[in-house]
C-alpha positions in Angstrom: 83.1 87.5 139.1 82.9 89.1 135.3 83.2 87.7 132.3 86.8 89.2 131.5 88.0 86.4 134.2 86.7 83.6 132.0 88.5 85.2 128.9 91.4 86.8 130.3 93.7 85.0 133.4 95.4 86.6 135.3 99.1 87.4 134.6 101.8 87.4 137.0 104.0 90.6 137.0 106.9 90.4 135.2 110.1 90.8 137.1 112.1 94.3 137.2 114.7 94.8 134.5 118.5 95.8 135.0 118.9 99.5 134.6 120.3 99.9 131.1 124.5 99.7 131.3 126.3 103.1 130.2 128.4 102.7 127.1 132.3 102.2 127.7 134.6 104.8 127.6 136.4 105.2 124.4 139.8 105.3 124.9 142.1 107.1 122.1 141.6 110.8 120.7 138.5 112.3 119.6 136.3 111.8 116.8 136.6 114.8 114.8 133.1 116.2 113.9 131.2 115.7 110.6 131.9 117.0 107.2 129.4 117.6 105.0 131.1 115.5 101.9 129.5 114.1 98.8 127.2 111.7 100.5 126.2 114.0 103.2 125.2 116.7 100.9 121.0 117.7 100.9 119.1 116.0 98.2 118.2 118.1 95.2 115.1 118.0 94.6 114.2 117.4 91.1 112.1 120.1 88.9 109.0 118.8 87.2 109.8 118.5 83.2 106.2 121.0 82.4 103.9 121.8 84.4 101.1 120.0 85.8 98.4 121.9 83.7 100.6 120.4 80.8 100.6 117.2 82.0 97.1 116.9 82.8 96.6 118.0 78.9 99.0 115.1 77.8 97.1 112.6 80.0 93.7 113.9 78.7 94.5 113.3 75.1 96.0 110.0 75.9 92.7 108.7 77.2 91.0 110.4 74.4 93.4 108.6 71.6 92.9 105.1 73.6 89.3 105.7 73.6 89.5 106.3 70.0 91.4 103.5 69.1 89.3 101.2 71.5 86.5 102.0 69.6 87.8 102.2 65.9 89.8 98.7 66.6 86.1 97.6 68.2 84.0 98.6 64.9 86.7 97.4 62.7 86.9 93.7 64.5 85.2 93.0 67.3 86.5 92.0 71.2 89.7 91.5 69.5 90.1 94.6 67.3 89.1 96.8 70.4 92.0 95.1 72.4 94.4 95.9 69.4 93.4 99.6 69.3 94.1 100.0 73.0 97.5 98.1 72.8 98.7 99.8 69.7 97.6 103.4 71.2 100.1 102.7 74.0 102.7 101.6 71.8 102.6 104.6 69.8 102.5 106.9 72.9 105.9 104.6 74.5 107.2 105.1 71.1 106.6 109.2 70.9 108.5 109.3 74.4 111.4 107.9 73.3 112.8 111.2 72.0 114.4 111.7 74.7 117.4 109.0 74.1 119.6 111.6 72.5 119.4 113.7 75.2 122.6 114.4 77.6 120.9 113.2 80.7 121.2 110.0 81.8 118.5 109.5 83.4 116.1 110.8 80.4 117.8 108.4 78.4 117.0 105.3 80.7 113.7 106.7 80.7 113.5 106.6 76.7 115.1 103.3 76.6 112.4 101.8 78.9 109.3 103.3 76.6 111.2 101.9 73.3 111.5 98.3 74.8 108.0 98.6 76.1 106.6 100.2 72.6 108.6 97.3 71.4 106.7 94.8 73.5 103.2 95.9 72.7 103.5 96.9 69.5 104.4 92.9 68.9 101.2 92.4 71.2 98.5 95.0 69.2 99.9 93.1 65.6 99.1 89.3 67.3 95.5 91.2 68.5 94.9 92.7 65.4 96.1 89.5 63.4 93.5 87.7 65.8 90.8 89.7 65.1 91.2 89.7 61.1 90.9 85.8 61.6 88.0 85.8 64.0 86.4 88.0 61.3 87.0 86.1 58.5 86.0 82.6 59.9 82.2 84.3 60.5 
């Protein structure tokens, strides 16, 4: 006796299953074979706007600005200054990518539409930071 037949019982076998059944005939003419239509078509796949050295450029001197604005909003006013410099940074960069909302392509200008209601959004959110350090400042 081991210790799997404390732990473990014994199961008894499970009973055979029906074969599986054979699908019905189909009565009526043939199905005529696939088209490649509209839907059917291969997916383009799309083309990278620059290239990735670019883009790694871009994404480097975004963390430099927000680095710089981290630290000037955190000399200029504290905690809350260095939260308004690191909003604002990223509302300025949503706000340079919404060039593209004169452009042709749809989805470019969805793209741009997003960044200006988001530039929007925490541009409204760096003023209430900033506005909050100025008063923490002044009431030291």
């Amino acid at each position: 006796m081991d210790f799997d037949d404390f732990a473990f019982q014994q199961q008894p076998p499970a009973p055979a299953e029906a074969p599986p059944r054979a699908a019905p005939e189909r009565a009526g003419p043939p199905l005529p074979p696939l088209q490649q239509g509209p839907a059917l078509r291969p997916l383009s796949h799309a083309k990278p706007s620059r290239a990735p050295v670019a883009a790694r450029a871009r994404a480097g001197l975004g963390v430099l600005a927000a680095a710089a604005g981290a630290g000037l909003g955190g000399i200029l006013g504290g905690p809350w200054g260095m939260a308004a410099g690191l909003t604002g940074v990223g509302a300025l960069r949503n706000l340079y990518r919404t060039q593209g909302i004169a452009s042709s392509d749809p989805s470019e200008q969805s793209d741009a539409a997003r960044s200006a209601a988001l530039a929007l959004v925490g541009g409204a959110i760096a003023v209430y930071l900033g506005y909050k350090a100025f008063s923490t400042k002044e009431s030291r």
